[in-house]
C-alpha positions in Angstrom: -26.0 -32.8 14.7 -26.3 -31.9 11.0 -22.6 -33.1 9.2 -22.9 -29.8 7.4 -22.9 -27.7 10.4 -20.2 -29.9 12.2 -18.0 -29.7 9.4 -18.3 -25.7 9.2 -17.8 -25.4 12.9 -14.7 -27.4 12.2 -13.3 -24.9 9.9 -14.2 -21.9 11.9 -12.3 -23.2 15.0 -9.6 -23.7 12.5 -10.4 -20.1 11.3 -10.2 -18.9 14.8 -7.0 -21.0 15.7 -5.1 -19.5 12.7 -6.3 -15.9 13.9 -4.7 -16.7 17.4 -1.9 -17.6 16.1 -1.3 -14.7 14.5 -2.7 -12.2 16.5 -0.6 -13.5 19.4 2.7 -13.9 17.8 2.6 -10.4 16.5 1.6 -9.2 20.1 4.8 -10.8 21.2 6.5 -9.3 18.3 5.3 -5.9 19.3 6.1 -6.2 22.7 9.3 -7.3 22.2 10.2 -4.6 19.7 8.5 -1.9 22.4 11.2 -3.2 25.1 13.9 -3.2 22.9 13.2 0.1 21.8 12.3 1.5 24.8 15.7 0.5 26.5 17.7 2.0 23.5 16.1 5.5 23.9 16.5 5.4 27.5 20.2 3.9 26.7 21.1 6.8 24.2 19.5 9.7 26.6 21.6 8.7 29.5 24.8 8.6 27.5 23.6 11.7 25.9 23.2 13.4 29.1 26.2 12.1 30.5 28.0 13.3 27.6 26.5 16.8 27.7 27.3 17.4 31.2 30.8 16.6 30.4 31.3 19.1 28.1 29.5 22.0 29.7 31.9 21.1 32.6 35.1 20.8 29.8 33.9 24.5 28.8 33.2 25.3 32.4 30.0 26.2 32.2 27.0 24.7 34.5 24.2 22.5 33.1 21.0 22.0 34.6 19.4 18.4 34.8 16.5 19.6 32.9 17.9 21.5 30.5 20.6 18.3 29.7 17.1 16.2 29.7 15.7 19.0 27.1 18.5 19.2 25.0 19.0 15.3 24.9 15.6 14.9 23.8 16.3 16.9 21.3 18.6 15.5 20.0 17.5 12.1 20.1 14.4 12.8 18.4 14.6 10.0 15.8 15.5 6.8 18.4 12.0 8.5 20.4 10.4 8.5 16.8 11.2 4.7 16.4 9.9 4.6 20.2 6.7 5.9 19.6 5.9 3.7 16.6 6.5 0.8 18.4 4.3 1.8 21.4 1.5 2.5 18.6 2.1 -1.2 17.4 1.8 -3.1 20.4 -1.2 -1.2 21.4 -2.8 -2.0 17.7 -1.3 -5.4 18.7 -3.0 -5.3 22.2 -6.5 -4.5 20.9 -6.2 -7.1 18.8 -5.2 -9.4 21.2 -8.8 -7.9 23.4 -10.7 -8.6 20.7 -9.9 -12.1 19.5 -10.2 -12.9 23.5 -14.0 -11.5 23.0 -14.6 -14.1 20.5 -12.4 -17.3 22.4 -14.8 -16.1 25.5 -18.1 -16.5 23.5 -17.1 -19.4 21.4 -15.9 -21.2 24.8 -19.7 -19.7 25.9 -21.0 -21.7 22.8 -19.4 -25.3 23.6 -20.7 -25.1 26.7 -24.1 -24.4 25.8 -24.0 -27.5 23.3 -22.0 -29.6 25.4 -24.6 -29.6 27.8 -27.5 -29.6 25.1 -26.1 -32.9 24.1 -26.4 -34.1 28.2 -29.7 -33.0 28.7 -30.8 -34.4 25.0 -29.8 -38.0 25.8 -31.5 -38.1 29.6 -34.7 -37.1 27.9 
């Protein structure tokens, strides 16, 4: 094999390697961010619920589940802001992760195909 092309096959796997690395440390970064998020909002609406229902009964008035869940919602509207953003990033962060797994896939394809060119080129 040419030195060239062995040499720039070496820096594409490096290429590739340093795209992993980032591509899958930010995944993990959105996913954590996701749960953490995710677990707030659903933190804040049960207290805000909780809390809701306890002062409709304080003024004795009744409170239907939905309508505690409505105005909770409602009211939380910023934490479910923060939710949604992070959902949008670890699905960016997801397709990412699809797409570098396309290239690892074709580039494992690849060695194959030379691996066993180099077998079949010494037996003949």
């Amino acid at each position: 094999m040419d030195i060239r092309i062995r040499n720039s096959n070496a820096t594409y796997w490096r290429k590739i390697l340093k795209l992993n690395e980032v591509v899958f440390s930010n995944l993990s970064f959105a996913k954590a961010t996701l749960a953490t998020s995710k677990m707030l909002y659903k933190r804040k609406l049960d207290e805000q619920k909780a809390s809701l229902f306890e002062q409709y009964q304080a003024e004795g008035k009744r409170l239907s589940i939905d309508a505690a869940e409505a105005i909770a919602k409602r009211n939380l509207a910023d934490i479910m802001h923060a939710y949604e953003i992070s959902d949008m990033f670890f699905e960016y962060w997801e397709a990412q992760f699809q797409k570098i797994q396309l290239v690892n896939d074709r580039l494992t394809s690849l060695n194959i195909l030379k691996n066993h060119e180099v077998k079949v080129g010494r037996h003949v």
